[in-house]
MIGUTI-326944 format. One record per residue: x, y, z of N, C-alpha, C, O in turn. Coordinates in steps of 0.2 Angstrom, whole numbers, plus 5000, padded with zeros to 4 digits. Layout:
N
XYZXYZXYZXYZ...
END
This chain:
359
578358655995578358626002577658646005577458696006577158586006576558626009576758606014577258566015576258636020575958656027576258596031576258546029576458616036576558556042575658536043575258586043575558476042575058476045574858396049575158346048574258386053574458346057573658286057573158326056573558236058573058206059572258246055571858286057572358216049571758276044571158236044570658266042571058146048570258136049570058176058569558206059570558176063570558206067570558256069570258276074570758306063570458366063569758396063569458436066569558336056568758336057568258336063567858376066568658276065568458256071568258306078567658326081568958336079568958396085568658456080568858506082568158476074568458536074567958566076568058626075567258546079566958576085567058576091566658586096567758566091568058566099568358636102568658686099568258636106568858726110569558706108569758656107569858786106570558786103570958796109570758826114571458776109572058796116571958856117571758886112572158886124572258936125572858986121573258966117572759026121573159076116573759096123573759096129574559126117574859126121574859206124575059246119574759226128575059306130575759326134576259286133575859376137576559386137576859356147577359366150576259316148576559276157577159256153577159236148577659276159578359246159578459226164578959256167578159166169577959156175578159106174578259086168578459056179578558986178578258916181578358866180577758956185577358906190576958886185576858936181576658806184576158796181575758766184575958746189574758756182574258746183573958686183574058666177573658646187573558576186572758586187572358536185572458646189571758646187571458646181571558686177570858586180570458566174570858536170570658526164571558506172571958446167571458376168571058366172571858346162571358296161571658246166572258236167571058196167571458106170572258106167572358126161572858086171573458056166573157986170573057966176573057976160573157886161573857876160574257916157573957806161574657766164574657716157574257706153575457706158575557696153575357596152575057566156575557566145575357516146575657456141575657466135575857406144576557366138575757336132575157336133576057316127575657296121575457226123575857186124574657226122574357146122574757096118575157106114574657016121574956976118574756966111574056966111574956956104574856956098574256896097573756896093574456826103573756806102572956806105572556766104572956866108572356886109572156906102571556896102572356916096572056946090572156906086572756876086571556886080571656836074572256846072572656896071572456776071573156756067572856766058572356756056573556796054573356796048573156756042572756766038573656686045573556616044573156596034572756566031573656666031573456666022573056686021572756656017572756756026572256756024572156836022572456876026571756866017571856936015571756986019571356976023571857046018571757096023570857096024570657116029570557076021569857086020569557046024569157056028569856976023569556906027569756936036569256916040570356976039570456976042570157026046570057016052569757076041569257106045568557066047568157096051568456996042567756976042567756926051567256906054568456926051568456876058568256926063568056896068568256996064567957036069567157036069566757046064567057026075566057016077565757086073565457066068565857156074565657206071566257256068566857256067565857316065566157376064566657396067566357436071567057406068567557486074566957526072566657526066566657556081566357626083566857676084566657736082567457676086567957716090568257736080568157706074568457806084569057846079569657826080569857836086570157776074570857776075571157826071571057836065571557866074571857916067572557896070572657876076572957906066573657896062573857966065573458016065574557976069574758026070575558016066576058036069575657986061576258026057576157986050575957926050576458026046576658046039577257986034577257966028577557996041578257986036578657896040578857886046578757856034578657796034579257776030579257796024579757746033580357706028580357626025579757606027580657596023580657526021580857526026580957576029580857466029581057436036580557436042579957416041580757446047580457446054580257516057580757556058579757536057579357606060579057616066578857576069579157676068578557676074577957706072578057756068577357676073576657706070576257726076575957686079576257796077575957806083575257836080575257866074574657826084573857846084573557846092573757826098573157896089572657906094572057866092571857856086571757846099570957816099570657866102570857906106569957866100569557936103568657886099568557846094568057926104567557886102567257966097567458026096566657916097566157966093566058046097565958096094566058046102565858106104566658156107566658196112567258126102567858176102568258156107568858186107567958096113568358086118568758046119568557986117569558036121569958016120569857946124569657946130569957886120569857816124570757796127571157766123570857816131571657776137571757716137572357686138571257676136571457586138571257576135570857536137571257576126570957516122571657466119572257476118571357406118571657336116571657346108571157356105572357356105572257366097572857346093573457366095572657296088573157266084573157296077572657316074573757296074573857346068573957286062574257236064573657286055574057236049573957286046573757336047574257246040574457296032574357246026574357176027574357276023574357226015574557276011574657336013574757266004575157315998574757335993574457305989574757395994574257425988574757395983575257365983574157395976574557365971574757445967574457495969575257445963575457495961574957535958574657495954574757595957574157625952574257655945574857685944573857645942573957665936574157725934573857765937574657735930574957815929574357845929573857825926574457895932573957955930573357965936573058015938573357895941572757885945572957935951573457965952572357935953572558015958572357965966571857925967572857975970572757955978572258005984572258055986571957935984571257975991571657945998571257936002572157936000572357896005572257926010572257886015572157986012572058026017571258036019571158086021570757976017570357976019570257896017570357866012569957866025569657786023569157776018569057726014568957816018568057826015568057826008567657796005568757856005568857885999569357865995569857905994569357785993569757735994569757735984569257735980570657735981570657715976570457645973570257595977570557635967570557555966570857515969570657465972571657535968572257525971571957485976571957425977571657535980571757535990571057495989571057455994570757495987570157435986570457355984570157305988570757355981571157275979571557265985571657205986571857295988572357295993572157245999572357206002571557285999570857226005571157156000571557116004571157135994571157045994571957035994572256975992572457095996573057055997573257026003573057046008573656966003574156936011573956996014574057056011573756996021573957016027574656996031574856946032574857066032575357066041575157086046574657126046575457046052575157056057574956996062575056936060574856996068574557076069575157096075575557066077574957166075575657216079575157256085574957316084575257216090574857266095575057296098575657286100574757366099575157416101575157426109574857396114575557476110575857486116575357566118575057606114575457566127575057646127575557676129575957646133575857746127576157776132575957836134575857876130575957826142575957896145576357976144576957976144575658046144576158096141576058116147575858176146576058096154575858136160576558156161577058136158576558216165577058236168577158256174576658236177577658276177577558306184577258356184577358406180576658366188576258446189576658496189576458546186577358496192577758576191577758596183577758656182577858546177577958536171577458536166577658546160576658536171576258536166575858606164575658636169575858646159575758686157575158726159574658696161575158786159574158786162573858776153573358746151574158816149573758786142573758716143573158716141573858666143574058606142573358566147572958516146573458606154573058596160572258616157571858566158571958696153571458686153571058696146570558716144571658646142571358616139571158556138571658516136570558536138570158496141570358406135570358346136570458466127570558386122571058376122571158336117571658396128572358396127572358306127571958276131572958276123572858206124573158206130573458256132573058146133573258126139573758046137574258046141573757996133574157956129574157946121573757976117574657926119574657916112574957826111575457806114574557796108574757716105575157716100575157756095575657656101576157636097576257576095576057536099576357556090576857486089577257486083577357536080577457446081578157446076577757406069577457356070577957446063577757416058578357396052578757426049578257336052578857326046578757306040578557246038578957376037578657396029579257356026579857366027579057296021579757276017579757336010580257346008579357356007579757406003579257476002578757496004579657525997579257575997578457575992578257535988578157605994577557615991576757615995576957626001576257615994575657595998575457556002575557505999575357556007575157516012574557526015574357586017574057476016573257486017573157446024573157376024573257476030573057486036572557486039572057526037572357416043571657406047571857396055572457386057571357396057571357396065570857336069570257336069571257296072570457256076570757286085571357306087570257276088570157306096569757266098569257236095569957246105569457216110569157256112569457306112568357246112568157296117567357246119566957216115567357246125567057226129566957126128566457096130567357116124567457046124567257026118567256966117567257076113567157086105567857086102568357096105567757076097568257106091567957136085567557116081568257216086567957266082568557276076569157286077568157276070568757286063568657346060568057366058569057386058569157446052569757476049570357466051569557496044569957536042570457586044570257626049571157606041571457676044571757696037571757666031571957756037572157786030572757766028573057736032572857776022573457706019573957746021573857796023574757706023575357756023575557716017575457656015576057776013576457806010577357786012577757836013577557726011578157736013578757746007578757716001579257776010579757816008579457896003579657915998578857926005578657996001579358016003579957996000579358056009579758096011580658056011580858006013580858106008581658086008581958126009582558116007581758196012582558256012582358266019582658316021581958226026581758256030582558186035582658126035582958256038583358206044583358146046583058136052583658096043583758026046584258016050584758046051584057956053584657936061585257916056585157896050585657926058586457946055586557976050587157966047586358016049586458086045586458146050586258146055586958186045587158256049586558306050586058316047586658326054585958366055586158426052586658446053585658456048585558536043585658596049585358596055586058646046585958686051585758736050585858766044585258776056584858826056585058846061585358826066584758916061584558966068583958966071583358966068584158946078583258956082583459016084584059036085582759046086582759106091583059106098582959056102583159136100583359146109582959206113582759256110582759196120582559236124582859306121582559356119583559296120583959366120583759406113583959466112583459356108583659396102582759416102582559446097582459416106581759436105581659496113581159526115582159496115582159556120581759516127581459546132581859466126581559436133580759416132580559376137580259436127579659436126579659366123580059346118579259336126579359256126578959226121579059176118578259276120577659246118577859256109577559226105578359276108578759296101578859216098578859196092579159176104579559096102579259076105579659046109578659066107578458986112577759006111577559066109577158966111576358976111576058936118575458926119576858916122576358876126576558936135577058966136575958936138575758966144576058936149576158876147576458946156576759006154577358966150577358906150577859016145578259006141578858936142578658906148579358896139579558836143579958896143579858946140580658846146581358896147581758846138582358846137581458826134582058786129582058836124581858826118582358886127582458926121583158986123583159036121583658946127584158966128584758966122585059016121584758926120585458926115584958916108584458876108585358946104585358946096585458886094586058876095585158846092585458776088585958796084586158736082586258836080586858836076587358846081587858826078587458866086587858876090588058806094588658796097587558756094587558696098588058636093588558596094587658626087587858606082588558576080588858616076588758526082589258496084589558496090589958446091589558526093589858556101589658526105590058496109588858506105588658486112588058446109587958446103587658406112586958376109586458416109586458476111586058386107585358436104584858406104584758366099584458426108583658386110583258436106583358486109582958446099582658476095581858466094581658426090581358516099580658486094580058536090579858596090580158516089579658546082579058546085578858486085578558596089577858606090577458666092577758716092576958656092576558726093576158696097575758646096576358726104575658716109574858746106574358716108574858796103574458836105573958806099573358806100574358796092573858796086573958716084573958706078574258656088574458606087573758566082573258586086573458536079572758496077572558436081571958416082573258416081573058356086572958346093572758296096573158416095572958416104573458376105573158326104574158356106574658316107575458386109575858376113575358426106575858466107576158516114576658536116575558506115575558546123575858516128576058536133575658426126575958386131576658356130577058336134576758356123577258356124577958396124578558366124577758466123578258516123578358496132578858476134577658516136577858476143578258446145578658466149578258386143578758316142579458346141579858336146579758396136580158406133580658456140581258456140580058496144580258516149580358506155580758536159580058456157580358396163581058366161581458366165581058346155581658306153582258356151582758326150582158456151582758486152582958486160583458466162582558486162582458506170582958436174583258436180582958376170583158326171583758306167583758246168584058326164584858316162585258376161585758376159584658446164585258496163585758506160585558546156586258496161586658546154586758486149586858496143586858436152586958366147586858376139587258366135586258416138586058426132585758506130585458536134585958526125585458586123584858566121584758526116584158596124583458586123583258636121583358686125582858636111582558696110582058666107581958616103581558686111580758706106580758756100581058806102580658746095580458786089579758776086579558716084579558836087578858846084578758856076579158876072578258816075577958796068577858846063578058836057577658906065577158966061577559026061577559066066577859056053578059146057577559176060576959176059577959206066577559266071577159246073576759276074577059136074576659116078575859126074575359146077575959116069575259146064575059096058575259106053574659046060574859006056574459016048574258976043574359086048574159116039574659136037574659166032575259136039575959166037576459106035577059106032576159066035576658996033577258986041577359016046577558916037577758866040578358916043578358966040578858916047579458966047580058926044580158866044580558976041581158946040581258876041581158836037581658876050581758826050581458756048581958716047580758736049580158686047580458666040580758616039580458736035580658706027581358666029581458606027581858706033582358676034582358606033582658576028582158576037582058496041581658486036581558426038581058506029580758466026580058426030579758376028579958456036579258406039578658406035578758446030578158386036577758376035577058406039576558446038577358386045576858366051577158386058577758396058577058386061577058406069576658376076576058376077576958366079577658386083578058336079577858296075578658336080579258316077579958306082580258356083580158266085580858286090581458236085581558176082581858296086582558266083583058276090583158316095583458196089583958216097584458206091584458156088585058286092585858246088586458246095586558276100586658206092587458196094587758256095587558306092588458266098589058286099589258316095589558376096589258276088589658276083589158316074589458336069588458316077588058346074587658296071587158306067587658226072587458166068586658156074586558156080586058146068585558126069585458036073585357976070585458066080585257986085584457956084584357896083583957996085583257976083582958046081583258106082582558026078581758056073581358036076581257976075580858076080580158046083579758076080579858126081579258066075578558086072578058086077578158026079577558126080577058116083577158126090577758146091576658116095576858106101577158046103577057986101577458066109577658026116577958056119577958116119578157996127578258026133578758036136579258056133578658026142579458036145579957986144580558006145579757916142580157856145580457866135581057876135580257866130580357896124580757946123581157956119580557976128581058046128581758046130582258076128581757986136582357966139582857926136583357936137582757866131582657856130583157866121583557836118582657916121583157986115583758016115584258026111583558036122584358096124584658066125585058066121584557996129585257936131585757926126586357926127585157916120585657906114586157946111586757936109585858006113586258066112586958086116587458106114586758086121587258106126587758056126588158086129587957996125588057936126588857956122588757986117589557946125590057936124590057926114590557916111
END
């Protein structure tokens, strides 16, 4: 099992950036809206014919129809891809790390062709593209799939001060649905309006069906123990890394586990990569505060003792992740309702439990 790990061009990206604040032992509940960033607003998905139609044409020609290069970073914020219909969430961010709230962006694919045994995959870098993913450019295009913004703002009571004064916390994450007809390579490009242009590039290939032991919607959910306030003597900073502490760490998920529903998320405020986890453990906290006992809400952290040189914890092997943040909502019954990879917001979140709580 390696490393959860999250957005590896964007790591690059921030990694001359400030790290979140670290967590200490406040068990205070008021949060901080000083030095948070703009919340941008959320935003429905451009019409498809704003963007070149495919009309048989290969992924390659489809970039030739863009005026210039993509300047902006688009990075990929999840891993994990089935045959079928996906949500593929990313982040845009420009050259100097800052995150872009309103860009216009359509997603295609084409199929990697399968690689010769033995060949070694570069897909986690555009740059460093196999043969494979090189021929891929002259396959059919799909497409195109504009994506949607959604906002990770929250109510001020909700927003954390780590979350607040950090400066590269995202503020939205983009979406749209992609539909993989089978497993294997997929070579991902991007066109954007921007200023009355059309800007084309590259994104790193996804991989669909790697992962198969990590929790799907109608399967039973694995059970583990999360930590509790009481099993750590009240010392919060032990199970949570975000500032001050949230409250979802009342009930044991083995305890909840078929009983009652279970809003489940996988993050680290503190050592998150993508700057994405702080808002939305946030998220995760307006939305207890807001269905109340309806459901059990546990945050569980990424790292033993909160140390990310100590490996992934227990639980994480459990569930098979990858990558983080991660939200599972199960059922009554113990039965897996949605698997979120990446960020989102409240209306996502809502949206989630609904399914969960639901007769």
């Amino acid at each position: 099992m390696r490393a959860p790990r999250m957005l590896p061009a964007l790591l690059c990206l921030l990694a001359s950036g400030a790290v979140s604040a670290g967590c200490g032992g406040d068990s205070g509940t008021g949060a901080s809206t000083a030095g948070a960033p703009n919340s941008a607003e959320s935003r429905p998905a451009p019409p498809k014919s704003e963007f070149p139609t495919v009309e048989n044409r290969t992924l390659r020609q489809v970039l030739k129809v863009a005026d210039a290069p993509l300047e902006w970073v688009i990075d990929p914020a999840a891993e994990v891809f089935y045959r079928g219909e996906n949500r593929y969430p990313f982040g845009v961010f420009d050259r100097d790390r800052g995150q872009v709230t309103d860009a216009e962006v359509a997603l295609y694919f084409a199929k990697v062709p399968e690689p010769k045994r033995g060949a070694k995959s570069k897909a986690g870098n555009p740059g460093l593209q196999t043969k494979a993913e090189k021929q891929a450019l002259d396959q059919p295009a799909v497409g195109p799939f504009p994506a949607s913004i959604e906002s990770l703002a929250t109510e001020p009571a909700f927003r954390a001060r780590s979350t607040a004064e950090d400066a590269g916390a995202a503020s939205v994450v983009y979406s749209t649905q992609l539909d993989f007809p089978r497993e294997g390579g997929w070579r991902i490009a991007a066109i954007v309006k921007d200023g009355g242009e059309l800007r084309g590039g590259l994104l790193p290939s996804a991989e669909v069906g790697e992962f198969h032991r990590i929790p799907r919607v109608g399967r039973r959910a694995p059970t583990i123990h999360t930590p509790t306030a009481q099993d750590v003597g009240g010392e919060l900073s032990k199970i949570t890394t975000r500032v001050p502490p949230d409250s979802q760490n009342k009930v044991d998920y083995a305890d909840a586990l078929g009983r009652e529903p279970i809003v489940l998320l996988f993050a680290t405020p503190q050592f998150c990569q993508s700057r994405v986890c702080g808002p939305v453990v946030d998220v995760a906290e307006q939305a207890k505060h807001e269905y109340g006992d309806k459901a059990a809400f546990i945050h569980m952290e990424i790292y033993d003792d909160n140390d990310p040189a100590k490996g992934a914890r227990p639980q994480v092997r459990a569930f098979h992740l990858p990558s983080e943040p991660y939200l599972f909502t199960i059922d009554r019954r113990g039965i897996v309702r949605d698997a979120v990879e990446g960020a989102f917001g409240l209306e996502l979140m809502h949206e989630a439990v609904d399914r969960a709580i639901a007769p």
